[in-house]
MIZAKE-383585 format. One record per residue (C-alpha): residue number from 1; x negated, y, z. Coordinates in steps of 0.02 Angstrom, whole numbers, plus 32768, in hexadecimal, padded with zeros to 4 digits. Each point is the difference from the previous one (the first is absolute). Layout:
// residues N
num, X, Y, Z
NUM, X, Y, Z
...
//
This chain:
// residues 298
num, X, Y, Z
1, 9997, 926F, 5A17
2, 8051, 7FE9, 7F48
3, 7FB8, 808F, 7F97
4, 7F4E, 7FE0, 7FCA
5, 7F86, 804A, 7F81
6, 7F86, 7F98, 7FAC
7, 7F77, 8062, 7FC0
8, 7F87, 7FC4, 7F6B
9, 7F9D, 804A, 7F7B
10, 7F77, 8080, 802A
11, 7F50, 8028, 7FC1
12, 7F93, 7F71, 8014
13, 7FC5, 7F6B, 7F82
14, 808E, 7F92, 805C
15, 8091, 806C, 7FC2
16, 8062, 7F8A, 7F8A
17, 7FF0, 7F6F, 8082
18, 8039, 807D, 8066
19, 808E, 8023, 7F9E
20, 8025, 7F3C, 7FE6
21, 7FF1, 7FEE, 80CE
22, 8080, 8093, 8015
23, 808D, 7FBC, 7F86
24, 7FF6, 7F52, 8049
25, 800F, 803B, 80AC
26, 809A, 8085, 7FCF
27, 805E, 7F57, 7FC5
28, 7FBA, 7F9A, 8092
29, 8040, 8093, 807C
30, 80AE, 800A, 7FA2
31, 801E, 7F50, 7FFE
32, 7FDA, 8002, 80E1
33, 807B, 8079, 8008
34, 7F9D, 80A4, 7FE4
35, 802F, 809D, 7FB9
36, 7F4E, 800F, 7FB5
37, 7FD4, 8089, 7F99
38, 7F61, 8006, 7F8C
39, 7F87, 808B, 8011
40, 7F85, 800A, 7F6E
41, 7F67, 8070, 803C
42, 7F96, 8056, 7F85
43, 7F7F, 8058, 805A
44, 7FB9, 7FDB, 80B9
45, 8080, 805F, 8047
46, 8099, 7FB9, 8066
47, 80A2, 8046, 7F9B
48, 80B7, 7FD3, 7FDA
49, 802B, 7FAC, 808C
50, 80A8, 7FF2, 7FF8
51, 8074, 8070, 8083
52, 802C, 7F77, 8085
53, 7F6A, 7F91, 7FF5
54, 7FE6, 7F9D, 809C
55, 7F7E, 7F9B, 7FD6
56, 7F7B, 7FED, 7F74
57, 7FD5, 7F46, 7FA8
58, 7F41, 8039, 7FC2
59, 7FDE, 7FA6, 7F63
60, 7F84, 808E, 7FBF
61, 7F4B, 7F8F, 7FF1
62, 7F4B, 804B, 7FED
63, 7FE0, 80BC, 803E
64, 8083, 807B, 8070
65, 8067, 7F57, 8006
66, 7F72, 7F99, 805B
67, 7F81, 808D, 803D
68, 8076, 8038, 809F
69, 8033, 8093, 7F95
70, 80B9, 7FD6, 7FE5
71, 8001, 7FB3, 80AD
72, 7FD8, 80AD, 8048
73, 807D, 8062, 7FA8
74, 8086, 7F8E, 803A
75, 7FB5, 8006, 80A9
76, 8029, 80BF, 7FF4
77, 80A0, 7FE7, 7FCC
78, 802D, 7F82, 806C
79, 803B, 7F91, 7F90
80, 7FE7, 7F38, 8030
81, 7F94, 7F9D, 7F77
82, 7FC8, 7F64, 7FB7
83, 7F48, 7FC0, 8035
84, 7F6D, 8032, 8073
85, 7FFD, 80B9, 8038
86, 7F82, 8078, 7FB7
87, 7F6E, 7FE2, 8082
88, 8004, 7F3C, 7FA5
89, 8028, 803F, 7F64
90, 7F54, 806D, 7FFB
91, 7F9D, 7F79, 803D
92, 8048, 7F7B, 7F81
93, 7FFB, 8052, 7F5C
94, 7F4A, 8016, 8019
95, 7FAF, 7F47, 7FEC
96, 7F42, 8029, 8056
97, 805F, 805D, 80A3
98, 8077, 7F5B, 8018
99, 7F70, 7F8C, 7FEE
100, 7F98, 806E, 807B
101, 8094, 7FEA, 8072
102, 8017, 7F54, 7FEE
103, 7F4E, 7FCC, 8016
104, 8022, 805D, 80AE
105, 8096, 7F91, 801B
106, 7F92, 7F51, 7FC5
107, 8065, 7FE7, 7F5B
108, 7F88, 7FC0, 7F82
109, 7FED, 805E, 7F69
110, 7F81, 7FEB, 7F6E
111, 7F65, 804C, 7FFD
112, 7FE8, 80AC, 7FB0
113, 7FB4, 80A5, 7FEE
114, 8036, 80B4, 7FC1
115, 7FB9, 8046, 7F81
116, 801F, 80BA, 8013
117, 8003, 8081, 7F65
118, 7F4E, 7FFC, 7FAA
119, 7FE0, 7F49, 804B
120, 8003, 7F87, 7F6B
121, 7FAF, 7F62, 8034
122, 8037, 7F6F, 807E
123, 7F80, 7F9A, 8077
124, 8099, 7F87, 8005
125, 7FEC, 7F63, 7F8F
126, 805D, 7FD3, 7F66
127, 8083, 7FDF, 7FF9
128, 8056, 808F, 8058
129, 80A1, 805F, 7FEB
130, 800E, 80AA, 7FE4
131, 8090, 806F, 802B
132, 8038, 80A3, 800B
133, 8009, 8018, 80D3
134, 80BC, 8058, 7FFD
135, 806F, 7FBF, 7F7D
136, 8065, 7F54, 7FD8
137, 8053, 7F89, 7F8C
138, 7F45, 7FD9, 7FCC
139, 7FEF, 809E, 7FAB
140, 7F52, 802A, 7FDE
141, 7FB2, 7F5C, 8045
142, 7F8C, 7F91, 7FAB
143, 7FA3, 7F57, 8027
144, 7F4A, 801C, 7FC4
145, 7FA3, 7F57, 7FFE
146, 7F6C, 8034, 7F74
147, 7F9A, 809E, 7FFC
148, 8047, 803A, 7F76
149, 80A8, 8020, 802C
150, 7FD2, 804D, 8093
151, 7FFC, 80C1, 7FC1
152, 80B6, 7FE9, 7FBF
153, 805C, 7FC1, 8085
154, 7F9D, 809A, 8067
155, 804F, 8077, 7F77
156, 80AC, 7FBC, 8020
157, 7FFD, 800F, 80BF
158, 7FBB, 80A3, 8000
159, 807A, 8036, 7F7B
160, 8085, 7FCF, 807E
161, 7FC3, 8059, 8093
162, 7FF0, 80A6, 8018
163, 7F70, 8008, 8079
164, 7F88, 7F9A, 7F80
165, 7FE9, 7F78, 809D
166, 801D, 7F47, 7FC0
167, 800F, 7F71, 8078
168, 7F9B, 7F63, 7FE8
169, 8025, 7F58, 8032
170, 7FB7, 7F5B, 7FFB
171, 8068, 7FA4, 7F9F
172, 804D, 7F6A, 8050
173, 801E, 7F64, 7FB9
174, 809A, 7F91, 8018
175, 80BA, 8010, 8011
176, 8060, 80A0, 7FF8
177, 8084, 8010, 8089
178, 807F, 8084, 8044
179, 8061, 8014, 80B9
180, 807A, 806C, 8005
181, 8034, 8037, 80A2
182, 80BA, 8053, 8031
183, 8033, 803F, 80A1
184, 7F61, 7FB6, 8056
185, 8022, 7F5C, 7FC1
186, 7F89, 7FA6, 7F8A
187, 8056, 7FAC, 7F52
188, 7FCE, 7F65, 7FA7
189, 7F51, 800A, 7FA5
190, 8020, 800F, 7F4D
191, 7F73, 7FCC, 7F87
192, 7FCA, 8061, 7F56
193, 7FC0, 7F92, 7F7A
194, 7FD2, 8071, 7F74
195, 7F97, 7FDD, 7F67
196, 7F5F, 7FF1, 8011
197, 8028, 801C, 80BF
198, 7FED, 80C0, 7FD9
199, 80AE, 8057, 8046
200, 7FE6, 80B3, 7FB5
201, 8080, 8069, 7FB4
202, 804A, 7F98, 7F7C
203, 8015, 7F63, 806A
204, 8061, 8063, 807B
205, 808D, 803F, 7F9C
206, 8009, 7F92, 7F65
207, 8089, 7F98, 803A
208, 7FBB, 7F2C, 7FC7
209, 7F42, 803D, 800A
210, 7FED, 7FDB, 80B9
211, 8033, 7F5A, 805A
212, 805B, 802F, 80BA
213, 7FE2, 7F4F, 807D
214, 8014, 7FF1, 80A0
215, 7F75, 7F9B, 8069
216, 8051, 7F78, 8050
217, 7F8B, 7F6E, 7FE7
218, 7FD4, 7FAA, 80A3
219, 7F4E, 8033, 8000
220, 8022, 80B8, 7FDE
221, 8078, 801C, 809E
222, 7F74, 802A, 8085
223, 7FC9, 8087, 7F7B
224, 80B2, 8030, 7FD9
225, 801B, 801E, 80AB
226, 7F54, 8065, 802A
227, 802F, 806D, 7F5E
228, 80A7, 8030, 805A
229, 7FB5, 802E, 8094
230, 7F58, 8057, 7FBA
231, 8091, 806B, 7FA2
232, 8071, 802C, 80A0
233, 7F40, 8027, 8054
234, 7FE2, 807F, 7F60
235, 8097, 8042, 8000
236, 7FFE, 803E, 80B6
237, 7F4F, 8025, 7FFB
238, 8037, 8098, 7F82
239, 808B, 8034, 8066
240, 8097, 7FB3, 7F6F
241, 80A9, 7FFA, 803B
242, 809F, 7FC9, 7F73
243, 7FAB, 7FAA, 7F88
244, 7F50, 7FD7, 7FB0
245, 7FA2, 7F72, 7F8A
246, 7F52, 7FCD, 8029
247, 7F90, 7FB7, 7F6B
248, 7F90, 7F73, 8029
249, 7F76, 7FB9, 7F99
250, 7FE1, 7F41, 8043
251, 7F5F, 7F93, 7FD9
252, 7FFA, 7F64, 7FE2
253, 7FCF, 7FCB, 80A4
254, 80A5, 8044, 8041
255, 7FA6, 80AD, 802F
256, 807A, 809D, 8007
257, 7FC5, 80B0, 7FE1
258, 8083, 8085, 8008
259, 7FFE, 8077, 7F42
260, 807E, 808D, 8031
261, 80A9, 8038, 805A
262, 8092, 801E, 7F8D
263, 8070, 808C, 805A
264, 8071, 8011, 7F6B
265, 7FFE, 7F52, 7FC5
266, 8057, 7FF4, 7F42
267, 80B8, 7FC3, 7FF5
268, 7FF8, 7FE1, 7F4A
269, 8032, 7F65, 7FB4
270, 7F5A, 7FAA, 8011
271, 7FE0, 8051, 80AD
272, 7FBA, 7FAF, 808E
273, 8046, 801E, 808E
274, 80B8, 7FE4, 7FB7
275, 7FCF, 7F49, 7FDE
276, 7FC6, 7FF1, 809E
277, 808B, 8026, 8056
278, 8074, 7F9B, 7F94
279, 7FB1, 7F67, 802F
280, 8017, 8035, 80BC
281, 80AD, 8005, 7FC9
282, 8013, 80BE, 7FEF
283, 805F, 802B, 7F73
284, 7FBF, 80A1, 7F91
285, 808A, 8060, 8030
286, 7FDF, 7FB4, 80C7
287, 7F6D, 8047, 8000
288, 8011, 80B2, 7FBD
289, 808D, 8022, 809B
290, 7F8D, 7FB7, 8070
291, 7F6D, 8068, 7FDD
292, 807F, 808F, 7FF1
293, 8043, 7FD1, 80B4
294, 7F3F, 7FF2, 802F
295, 7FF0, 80CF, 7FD0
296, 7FB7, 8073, 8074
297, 7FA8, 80AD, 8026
298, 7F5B, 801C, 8039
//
């Protein structure tokens, strides 16, 4: 397998990260060995693959690239991909139907409630988080700790989704930490430290904003290691295959409670899951064949 399309773009709020993902990986891919080819979507519609393809690198976050739609057209076609299949893919992009599943599956998550369209107050207390229930890259998601900021950050999440239903969450204090797992193997925990310890959409992709560590302190390697597996246990309870990044928020009493599953984790320049691997010892370019070589149908 040597000719590849890497398609990027689309329609949702995650398009130029999209766009930044796809690049990257076109140069990772060529540098492996890869005739890659970019394929820059503009609707939700899979076109332009190139005559030949034999595999597709999906690098399209947010919407058709992380709802199962893309998945299923290429399941049609039967053309091998990057990532979990579309049956995941459906379950993932929407954050209350993967925490119903992985309360089934004993993964701790953080309280919450749905507030469906015409519902605007919370029996959770302050603080709580906000979000939109099917989007990413923190788009429409708010921490409300007083009152009064609490019909805003309902605005922006229902602005964001289009059946008016905004997930709630108790907010949880603590660390911010990431797993990535690839090919059914878990990757070192990487730590966010953002300002203010609030990692929305500017922390994410302003490169300097956001500090990237990796827990290695004697005391944190039971937790490291429970994080790793609590991922692998998410990530199967969903039904992910390729490649996936489970957020954690930890307490300070070393409590983990699992945020969301990342099927189309970012390969941008400040993305997780890249820095991850590279201090496994994956190289970027590494990594992008062996997710390609990972690709499947179905």
């Amino acid at each position: 397998m040597k000719r590849v399309a890497v398609i990027m773009g689309g329609t949702s709020s995650e398009r130029d990260v999209s766009l930044r993902s796809g690049a990257a990986v076109v140069d990772g891919l060529k540098q492996a060995g890869y005739d890659a080819r970019p394929v820059v979507l503009e609707r939700d519609r899979l076109e332009g693959l190139p005559e030949g393809t034999e595999a597709v690198f999906i690098a399209l976050h947010g919407g058709y690239g992380e709802n199962g739609g893309v998945q299923a057209d290429l399941d049609r076609l039967g053309v091998p991909y990057t990532g979990p299949g579309a049956a995941a893919s459906r379950i993932t992009i929407d954050k209350i139907a993967t925490k119903r599943v992985l309360e089934q599956a004993g993964v701790p998550t953080a309280p919450y409630e749905v507030l469906t369209r015409g519902m605007s107050e919370t029996a959770l207390s302050l603080p709580v988080v906000v979000k939109p229930p099917r989007d990413g890259s923190s788009v429409g998601i708010s921490k409300v700790s007083d009152t009064a900021e609490w019909p805003a950050a309902l605005a922006a999440a229902r602005a964001v989704d289009g059946q008016g239903e905004v997930l709630v969450e108790t907010y949880i204090p603590g660390r911010e930490w990431t797993v990535g797992v690839l090919a059914g193997e878990a990757l070192p925990v990487v730590e966010i430290q953002a300002p203010q310890g609030w990692y929305g959409f500017q922390e994410k992709y302003t490169q300097g904003v956001t500090r990237y560590v990796f827990p290695q302190a004697e005391a944190d390697r039971p937790l490291v290691a429970a994080c790793q597996v609590l991922a692998l246990v998410a990530f199967e309870a969903v039904g992910c295959r390729g490649v996936s990044r489970v957020d954690f928020r930890v307490t300070p009493d070393g409590q983990p409670f699992v945020l969301e599953i990342n099927t189309v984790p970012g390969f941008t320049a400040t993305s997780l899951l890249p820095k991850a691997a590279a201090q496994a010892g994956l190289s970027f370019s590494a990594l992008c064949a062996r997710l390609l070589e990972s690709a499947a149908c179905g």
